[in-house]
C-alpha positions, 0 to 999 in steps of 0.5 A: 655783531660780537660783544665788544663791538656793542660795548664799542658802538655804546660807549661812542654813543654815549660820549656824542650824547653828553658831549654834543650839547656840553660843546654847544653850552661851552660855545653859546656861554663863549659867544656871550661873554665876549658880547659883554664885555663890550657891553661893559666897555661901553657901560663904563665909557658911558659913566666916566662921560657922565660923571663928567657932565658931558653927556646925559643920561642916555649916551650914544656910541657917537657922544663917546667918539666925539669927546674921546672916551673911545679911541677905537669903533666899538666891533661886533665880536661875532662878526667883526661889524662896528656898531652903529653910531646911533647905538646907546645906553640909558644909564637910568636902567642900564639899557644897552641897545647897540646896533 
């Protein structure tokens, strides 16, 4: 192999090296932003039913249905799936469990 072709075949190396993993962070940080802003959907959803006295301390996606904080069924993003109705939030430590 003549000189240029090492510099060429280094240079490419280098670039999958750092872009590989910068493209994984990029699509994990994505997939997780997207995970909480449903997350604090159903947080505020869940407090606005609180705040009036409708629901206690531990709201469940179905409470929210019924009394009609949400008009649609929360989605999975990743997956496009609801969640289950059994899904809740414990507003005394801000527990999310959706299922």
């Amino acid at each position: 192999m003549n000189n240029k072709k090492v510099i060429i075949l280094t240079i490419i190396i280098i670039l999958i090296i750092i872009l590989v993993p910068l493209m994984y962070k990029i699509y994990k940080n994505h997939q997780d932003n997207l995970i909480k802003v449903v997350e604090e959907e159903f947080l505020y959803q869940a407090k606005k039913c609180y705040d009036a006295d409708i629901c206690t301390n531990k709201v469940y996606l179905k409470d929210l249905y019924t009394n009609n904080y949400l008009e649609d069924k929360l989605t999975n993003p990743l997956n496009k799936k609801y969640y289950s109705e059994d899904s809740y939030i414990d507003l005394n430590t801000n527990e999310i469990k959706l299922f």
